[in-house]
N, C-alpha and C positions, 0 to 999 in steps of 0.2 A: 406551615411554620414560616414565620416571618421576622428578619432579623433587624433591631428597630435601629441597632446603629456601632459600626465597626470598634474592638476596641483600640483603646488609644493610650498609652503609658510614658509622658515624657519623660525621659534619662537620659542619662550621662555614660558613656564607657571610657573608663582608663585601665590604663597598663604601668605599672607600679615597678620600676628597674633597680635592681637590686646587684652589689655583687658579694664578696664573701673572700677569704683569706684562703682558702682549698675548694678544691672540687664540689659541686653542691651534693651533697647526701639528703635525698630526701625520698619518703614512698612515692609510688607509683601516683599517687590520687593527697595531695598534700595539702588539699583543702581544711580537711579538718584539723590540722598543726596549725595551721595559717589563722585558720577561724579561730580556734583558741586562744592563741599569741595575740591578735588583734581585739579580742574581748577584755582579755586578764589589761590589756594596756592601757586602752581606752577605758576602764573603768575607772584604773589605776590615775589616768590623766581629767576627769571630770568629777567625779563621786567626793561632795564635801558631806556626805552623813555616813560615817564608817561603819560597818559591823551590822546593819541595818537593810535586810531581804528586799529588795526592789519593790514588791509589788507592797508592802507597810512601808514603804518611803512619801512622805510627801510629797516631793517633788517627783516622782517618779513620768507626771504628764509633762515635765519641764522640763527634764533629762536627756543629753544627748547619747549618754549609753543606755538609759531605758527603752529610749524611742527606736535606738538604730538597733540593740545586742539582745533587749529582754522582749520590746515591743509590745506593750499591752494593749489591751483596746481599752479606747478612751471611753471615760464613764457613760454616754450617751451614744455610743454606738448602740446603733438597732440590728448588728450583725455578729455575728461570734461571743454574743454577751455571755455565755458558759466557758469561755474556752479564757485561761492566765495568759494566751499570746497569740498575737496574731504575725502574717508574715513580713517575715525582715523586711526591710527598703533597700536590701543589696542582693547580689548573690558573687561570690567569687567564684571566676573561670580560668582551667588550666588543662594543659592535654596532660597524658600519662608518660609520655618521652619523659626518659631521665634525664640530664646533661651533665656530663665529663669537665663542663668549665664550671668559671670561677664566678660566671654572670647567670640570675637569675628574673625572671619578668612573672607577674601572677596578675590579673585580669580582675577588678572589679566593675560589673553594672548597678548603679545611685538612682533609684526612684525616686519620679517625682519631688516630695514634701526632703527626703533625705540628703537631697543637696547643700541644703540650709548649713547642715552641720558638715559639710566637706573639710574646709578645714580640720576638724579635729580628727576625722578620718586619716588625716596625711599623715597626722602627729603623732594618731596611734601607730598604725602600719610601722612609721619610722620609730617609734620606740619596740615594737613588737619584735621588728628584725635586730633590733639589739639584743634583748632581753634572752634571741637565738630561736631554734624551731627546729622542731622535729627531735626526738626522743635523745640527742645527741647535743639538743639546746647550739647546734650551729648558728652562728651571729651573723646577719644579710647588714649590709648601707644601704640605706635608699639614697638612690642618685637621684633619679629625678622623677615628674609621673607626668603620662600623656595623655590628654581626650583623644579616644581613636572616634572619628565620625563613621558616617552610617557606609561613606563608599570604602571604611579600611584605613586612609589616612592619621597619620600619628600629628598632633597638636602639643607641643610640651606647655603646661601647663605648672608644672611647680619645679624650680632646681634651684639652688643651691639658696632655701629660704627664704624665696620669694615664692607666692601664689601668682599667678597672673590672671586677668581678666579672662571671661569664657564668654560663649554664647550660652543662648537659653534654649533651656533644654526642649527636647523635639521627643516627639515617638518616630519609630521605625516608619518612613513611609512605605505603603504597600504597595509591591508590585502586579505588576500581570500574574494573573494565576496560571502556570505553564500545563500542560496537558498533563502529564506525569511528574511523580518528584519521588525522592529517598530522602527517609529520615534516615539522619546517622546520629544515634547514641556516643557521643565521648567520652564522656563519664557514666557509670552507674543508676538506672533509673530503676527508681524503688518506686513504688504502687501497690498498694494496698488493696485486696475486693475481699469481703466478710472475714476481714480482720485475718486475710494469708499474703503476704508479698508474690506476688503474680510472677509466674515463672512461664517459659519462653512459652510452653503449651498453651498456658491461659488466657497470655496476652492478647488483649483487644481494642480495635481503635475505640469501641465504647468507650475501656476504664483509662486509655490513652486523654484520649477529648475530655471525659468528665472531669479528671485530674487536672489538664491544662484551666478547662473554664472555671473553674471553682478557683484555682489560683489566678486567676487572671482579674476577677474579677473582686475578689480580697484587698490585689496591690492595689487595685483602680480605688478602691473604697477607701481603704485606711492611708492610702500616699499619695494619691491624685484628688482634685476637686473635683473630678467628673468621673463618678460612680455610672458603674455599668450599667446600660440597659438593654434588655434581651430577650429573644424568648427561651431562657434555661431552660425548662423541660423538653419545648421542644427542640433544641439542639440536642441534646441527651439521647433523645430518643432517638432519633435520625442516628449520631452515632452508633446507637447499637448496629444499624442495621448495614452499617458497613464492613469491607471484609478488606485485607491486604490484599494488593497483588502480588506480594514476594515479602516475603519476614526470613529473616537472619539473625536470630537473638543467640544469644549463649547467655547461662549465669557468669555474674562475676561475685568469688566470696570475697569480703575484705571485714576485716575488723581492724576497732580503732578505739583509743582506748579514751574513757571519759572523764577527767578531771576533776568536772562538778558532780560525778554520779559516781566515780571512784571503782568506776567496774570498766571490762571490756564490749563491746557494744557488737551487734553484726552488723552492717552495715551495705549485706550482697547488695546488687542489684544486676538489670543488663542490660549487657554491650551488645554493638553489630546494630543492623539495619532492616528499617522496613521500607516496603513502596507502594505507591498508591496512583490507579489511576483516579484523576482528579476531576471528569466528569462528572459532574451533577453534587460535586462538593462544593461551592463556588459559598456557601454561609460558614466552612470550616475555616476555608483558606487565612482570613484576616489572624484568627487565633493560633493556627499553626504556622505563620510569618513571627508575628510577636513571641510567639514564646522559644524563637532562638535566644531571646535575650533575657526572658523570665526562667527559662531552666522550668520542669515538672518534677512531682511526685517528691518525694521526703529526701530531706537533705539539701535543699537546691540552697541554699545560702553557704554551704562550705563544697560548693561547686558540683554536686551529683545531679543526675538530671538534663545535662545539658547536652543540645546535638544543635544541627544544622541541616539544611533543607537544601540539595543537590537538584534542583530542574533535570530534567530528563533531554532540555532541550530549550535554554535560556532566553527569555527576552530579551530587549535592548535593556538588559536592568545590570546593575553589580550585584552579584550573590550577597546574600547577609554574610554568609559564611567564611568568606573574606575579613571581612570585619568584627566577628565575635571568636574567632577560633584563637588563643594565645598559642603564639610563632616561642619557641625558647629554641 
């Protein structure tokens, strides 16, 4: 197996500050309030052909809420051509601490091609929190919003309706591969093997890995110019044939209820931690770096999915984990 070249996904991370009139009431996992609010708004702020389903819109390859909220693949893709959508250009990240105050922060990562339309991203967010969130329609202000770079540091980058100048976007660079590492789950990872959500017994870095490269490799396609190259099967396969050194899963149930589909959804997945010695893994490592900031497995755009990578025993590097875990 031979790996023909690391992948690479330039982005953006900001952190979105918010505060509110009472104490924040929100679920434990308030991603999908957040995603909804930020869909209904940004439609609401772009969409001149009303009443009219996305995917029969004309403009829909021209659309900044079809590109960033519905995401089709474009007519000429040679990838996912059966499938009405491909994956979002974001994902929103937030831990499950509640907070008692009055201030609230929520974490999105912008692929690539999806910077373009940052602005209107601000505009939604900032109308979303008006419009309120969470079953009680609670109203947020957006104060301000900040590029957090790769070592953690906070960049304010829009307040008080001004945008400000950025730099251009980077991928994650990669560190040393350290001997041993812990993945830690912070939200809910859902994984799917012959159509059963994989529960803590079944869990494997196979359908771990294969989950990751397949989404890794989608963003790279539809929101970067430099489409993956690899050898898939053979990474595939080598994952099977790896084993944890220590797994600490639990289920977590959650349901959450669907707007557009007008029903309540399950939404489990699981929390807690695995670990891995990391010899003779050195073709995984690039992919399990990068997808601190891609999130795995379903849901990862209304923040499920997402963990961080603990060394067992740190290079001279800064953790990712520093820098993608949202502090509230």
């Amino acid at each position: 197996m031979t790996t023909i070249n690391n992948p690479s996904i330039p982005l953006s991370s900001y952190r979105f500050y918010f505060d509110t009139d009472n104490p924040v009431r929100l679920p434990d996992y308030p991603g999908s309030a957040w995603r909804g609010a930020f869909g209904h708004a940004l439609k609401r702020t772009v969409c001149v052909v009303r009443n009219t389903p996305c995917q029969q819109c004309l403009l829909k390859q021209a659309c900044a809420y079809s590109y960033i909220f519905e995401t089709p693949p474009p007519a000429d893709a040679e990838k996912m051509r059966k499938y009405t959508a491909t994956p979002h250009p974001f994902v929103f990240r937030f831990t499950a601490a509640k907070s008692s105050t009055q201030e609230f922060s929520i974490d999105m990562n912008l692929f690539g091609h999806g910077q373009r339309f940052f602005p209107y991203i601000i505009h939604a967010m900032h109308m979303a929190g008006q419009d309120g969130i969470g079953g009680n329609r609670q109203p947020f202000r957006l104060n301000k919003v900040d590029a957090i770079d790769f070592q953690g540091q906070p960049i304010t980058v829009y307040q008080e309706a001004e945008l400000r100048n950025q730099q251009p976007l980077q991928s994650p660079p990669l560190p040393e591969m350290p001997e041993k590492i812990t993945i830690i789950f912070h939200s809910p990872v859902r994984i799917k093997q012959d159509n059963k959500n994989l529960a803590a017994g079944h869990f494997s870095f196979g359908a771990l890995f294969s989950s990751l490269l397949r989404r890794i490799s989608m963003i790279c396609y539809f929101h970067t110019d430099t489409p993956l190259e690899t050898d898939f099967a053979g990474l595939a396969a080598a994952a099977r044939n790896v084993q944890f050194s220590a797994q600490n899963l639990h289920w977590y149930d959650w349901t959450r209820y669907s707007s557009r589909q007008k029903t309540e959804m399950q939404m489990g997945g699981l929390l807690g931690s695995i670990s891995l010695n990391m010899q003779g893994l050195e073709d995984f490592w690039p992919y399990l770096w990068l997808g601190q900031w891609t999130h795995v497995g379903k849901g990862t755009s209304m923040g499920m999915g997402a963990y961080t990578i603990e060394p067992t025993s740190l290079p001279d590097i800064q953790s990712a984990n520093q820098a993608t875990i949202l502090t509230q």
